[in-house]
C-alpha positions, 0 to 999 in steps of 0.5 A, a space after each residue: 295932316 288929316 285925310 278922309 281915306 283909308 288905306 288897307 295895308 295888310 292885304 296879301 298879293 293878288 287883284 282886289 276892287 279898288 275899295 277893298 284897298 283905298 276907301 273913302 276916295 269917292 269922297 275926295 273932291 279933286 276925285 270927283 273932278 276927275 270922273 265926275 258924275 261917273 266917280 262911284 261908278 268907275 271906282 266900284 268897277 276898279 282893280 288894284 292889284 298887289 305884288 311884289 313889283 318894282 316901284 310904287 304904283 302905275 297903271 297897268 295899260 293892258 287891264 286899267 288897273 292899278 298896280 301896288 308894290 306890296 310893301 310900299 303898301 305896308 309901308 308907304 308914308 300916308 301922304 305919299 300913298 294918297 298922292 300916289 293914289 291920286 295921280 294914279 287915278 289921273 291915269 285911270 281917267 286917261 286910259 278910260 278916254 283911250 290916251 296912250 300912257 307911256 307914249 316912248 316919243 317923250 321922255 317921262 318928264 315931258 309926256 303929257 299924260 304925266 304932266 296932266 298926272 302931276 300938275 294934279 297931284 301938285 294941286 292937291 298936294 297943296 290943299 292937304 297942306 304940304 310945302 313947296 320942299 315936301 312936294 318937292 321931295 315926294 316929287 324926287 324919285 328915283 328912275 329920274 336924273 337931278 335935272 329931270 327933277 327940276 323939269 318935273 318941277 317945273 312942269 308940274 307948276 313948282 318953283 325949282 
C-alpha cells in the first residue's frame, strides 16, 4: 500500500504544527471531505503534541490538539499511523463544531462522535485497500472487551 503522506517519526517530545509531524494530509480526499474548503487552514493552524503518553492518539479536548505516543510514532505500523491520523482528524472537526467528545452518557463504542470517527476511518480503510480481517484487527484495541469489539464492528458498517 502506497500512501501519499509522510509521516516524521524521529521528532523528540514537545508540541509541533501538525505538518511538521504528518505531511501530505491536505491532499487526502477523505481529509478534504472533512473540512472542506477550510482544509489548509485548519491543518496549518494544528498542533500535535508528542509525549510519553498511553495509547496511541486522541484529541486533547482542552486545546484541539492531537496528542501522539511517542514511540507509537516510532513505531507504529504506516497503515495504522494514517487511519489513526484520520480518525483523529474526524475528531478535530467535531470539537471545531463544539461536540462533546468523550460524553461519559455512552460507552466508548456507542458515542456518537466515535462512531462518526470510525465509520470514517472504515471507509478509508477500504479505499487504501485493506481487508474486512485487517480493519477488523486494527479496529481490535485493547481497552475494549471482545464483545464490545464486534459492537464497534458493527457500528462502523463491518460484518462481525
Amino acid at each position: 500500500m502506497e500512501l501519499s503522506i509522510k509521516i516524521n517519526r524521529e521528532l523528540p517530545e514537545g508540541t509541533f504544527k501538525f505538518k511538521q509531524v504528518f505531511s501530505g494530509f491536505e491532499q487526502v480526499e477523505i481529509v478534504r471531505k472533512i473540512f472542506g474548503d477550510n482544509t489548509e487552514k485548519v491543518l496549518d493552524n494544528l498542533y500535535v503534541i508528542i509525549e510519553e503518553s498511553r495509547g496511541y492518539l486522541y484529541v486533547d479536548d482542552t486545546l484541539g490538539a492531537i496528542v501522539v505516543n511517542k514511540d507509537y510514532l516510532k513505531k507504529g505500523k504506516d497503515e495504522y499511523l494514517y487511519l489513526d491520523v484520520i480518525h483523529e482528524l474526524v475528531h478535530i472537526k467535531q470539537f471545531m463544531d463544539g461536540k462533546e467528545l468523550f460524553d461519559t452518557n455512552y460507552s466508548y463504542v456507542d458515542r456518537p462522535t466515535e462512531i462518526e470517527a470510525y465509520r470514517i476511518t472504515v471507509q478509508e480503510a477500504k479505499r487504501i485497500g485493506l481487508s474486512e480481517k485487517q480493519i477488523a484487527d486494527y479496529l481490535k484495541v485493547e481497552w475494549i472487551s471482545e464483545e464490545d469489539w464486534k459492537k464497534l464492528m458493527k457500528n462502523s458498517g463491518l460484518k462481525s
